[in-house]
N, C-alpha and C positions, 0 to 999 in steps of 0.2 A: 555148381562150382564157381560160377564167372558170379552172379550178383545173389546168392544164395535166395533167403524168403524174401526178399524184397522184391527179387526182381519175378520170382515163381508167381507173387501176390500180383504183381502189375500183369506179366502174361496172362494170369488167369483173368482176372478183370479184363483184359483187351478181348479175352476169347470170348466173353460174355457180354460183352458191349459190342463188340463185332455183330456175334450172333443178331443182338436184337436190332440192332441197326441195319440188319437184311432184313427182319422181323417185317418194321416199318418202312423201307422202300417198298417192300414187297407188298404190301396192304392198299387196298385200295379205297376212295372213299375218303369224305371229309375228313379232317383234322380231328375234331372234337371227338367223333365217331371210333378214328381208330386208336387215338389214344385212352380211349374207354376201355377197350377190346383189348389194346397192351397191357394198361396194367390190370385189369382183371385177371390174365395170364401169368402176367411177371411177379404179381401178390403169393402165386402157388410156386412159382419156380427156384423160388431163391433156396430154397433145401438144397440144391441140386448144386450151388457156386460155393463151391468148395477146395484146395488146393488139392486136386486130382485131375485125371487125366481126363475125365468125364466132362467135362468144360470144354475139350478140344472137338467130343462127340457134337456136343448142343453147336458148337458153330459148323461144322460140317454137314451136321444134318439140315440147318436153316441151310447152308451154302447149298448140300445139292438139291433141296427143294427150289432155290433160286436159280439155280441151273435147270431142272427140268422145267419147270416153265417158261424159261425164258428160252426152250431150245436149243443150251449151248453146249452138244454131248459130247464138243469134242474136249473139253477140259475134265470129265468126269474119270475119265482114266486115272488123270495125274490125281486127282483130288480121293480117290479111293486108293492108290497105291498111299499117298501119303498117312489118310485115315488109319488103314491095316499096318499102320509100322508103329502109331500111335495109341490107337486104342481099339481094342475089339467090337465094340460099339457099333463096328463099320458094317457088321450084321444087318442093325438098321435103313442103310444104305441101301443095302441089298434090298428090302424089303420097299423099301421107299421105290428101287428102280421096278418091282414086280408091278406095285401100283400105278405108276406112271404109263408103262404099257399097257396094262389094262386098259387106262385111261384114252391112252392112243389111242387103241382100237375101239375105242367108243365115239370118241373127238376126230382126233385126227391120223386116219388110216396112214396118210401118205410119210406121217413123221415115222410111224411104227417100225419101219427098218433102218432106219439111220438109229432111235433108239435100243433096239434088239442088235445093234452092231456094237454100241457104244458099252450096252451091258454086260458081253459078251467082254471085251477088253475091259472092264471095271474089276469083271470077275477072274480075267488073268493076272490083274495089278495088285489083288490082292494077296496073289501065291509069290509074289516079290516080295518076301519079308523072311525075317532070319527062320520062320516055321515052316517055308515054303508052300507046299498044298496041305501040310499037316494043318495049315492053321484054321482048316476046315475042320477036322476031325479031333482038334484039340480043344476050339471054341466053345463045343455042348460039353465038353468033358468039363470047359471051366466053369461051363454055368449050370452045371450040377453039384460042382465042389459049393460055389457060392450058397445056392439053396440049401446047401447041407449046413452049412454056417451061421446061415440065417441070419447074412443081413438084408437089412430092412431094405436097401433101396431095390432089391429084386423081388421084394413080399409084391403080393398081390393088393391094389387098393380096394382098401375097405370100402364096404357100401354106404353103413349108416355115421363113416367116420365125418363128423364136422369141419376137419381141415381141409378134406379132401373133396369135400362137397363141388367147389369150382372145376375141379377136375370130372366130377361128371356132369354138369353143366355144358362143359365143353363137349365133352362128347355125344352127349344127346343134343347140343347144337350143329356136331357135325352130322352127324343122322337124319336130322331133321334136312340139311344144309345137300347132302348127298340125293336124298331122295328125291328134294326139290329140283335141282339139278337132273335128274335120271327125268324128271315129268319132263324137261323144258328139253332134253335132247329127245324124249320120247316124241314129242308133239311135235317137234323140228324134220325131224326124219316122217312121221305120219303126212305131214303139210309136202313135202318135199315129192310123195311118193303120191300125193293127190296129184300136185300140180306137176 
């Protein structure tokens, strides 16, 4: 109502420049390197910059990956009450925090309760919105309607599709990336429990 598409168009662009501009603080590793690595990713993501509310998801979910790593759980409240007033998507969040404690307790035991305290208020901030706790109960009912409708951004990626190719790319470099990782804490905690 105040700057109609123009100003929708500049929001959305800010959310999406935000986003990737956590993308790259958050990367680590030469210059050349990670700009290889952005746009590799940002080549597949541009479907997704679109004048929707889904733009506000892609920088929240960079933000709270940038919060859980940087161990700052005490803003994740406010950042998930905000998300669930904005966009459903904050699902992801959820799933994001599931991870992260996982992680914890592979990594670092000692963060695991200040994170399982923090989750616990992400997941009450989230019942602060005009749905209250329904927005639990109304969430899979919306993303059955969707399927029923069948749009595409909730289809499943194709395997042999060519566009989507970089997309599993990534994912089999995360695979690859996780495992590696799983050897190097493996053999950390074996060394730890020799010496």
């Amino acid at each position: 109502a105040i700057g109609g598409l123009p100003l929708m168009t500049l929001a959305a662009a800010a959310a999406v420049t935000a986003a990737w501009a956590i993308v790259w603080i958050e990367m680590r590793g030469p210059a050349p390197a990670r700009f290889l690595m952005t746009a590799f990713v940002l080549a597949t993501a541009t479907t997704t910059w679109s004048l929707r509310a889904q733009v506000l998801s892609l920088l929240l979910v960079v933000a709270t990956a940038a919060l859980l790593r940087r161990r700052r759980y005490v803003w994740l409240p406010l950042l998930f009450w905000i998300w669930a007033n904005l966009h459903g998507a904050v699902l992801l969040g959820v799933l994001l925090l599931a991870a992260a404690f996982v992680a914890s307790l592979c990594e670092d035991r000692k963060a695991a309760p200040r994170l399982a305290a923090a989750s616990a208020s992400c997941l009450v901030a989230t019942s602060l919105t005009p749905l209250g706790w329904h927005f639990w109960l109304d969430m899979p009912q919306s993303l059955g309607r969707i399927r029923q409708l069948g749009i595409d951004e909730w289809a499943a990626p194709a395997v042999g599709s060519l566009a989507e190719a970089p997309f599993w790319m990534m994912i089999a470099a995360l695979i690859i990336l996780a495992f590696a990782r799983g050897r190097v804490l493996l053999h950390g905690e074996a060394a730890r429990r020799e010496g």
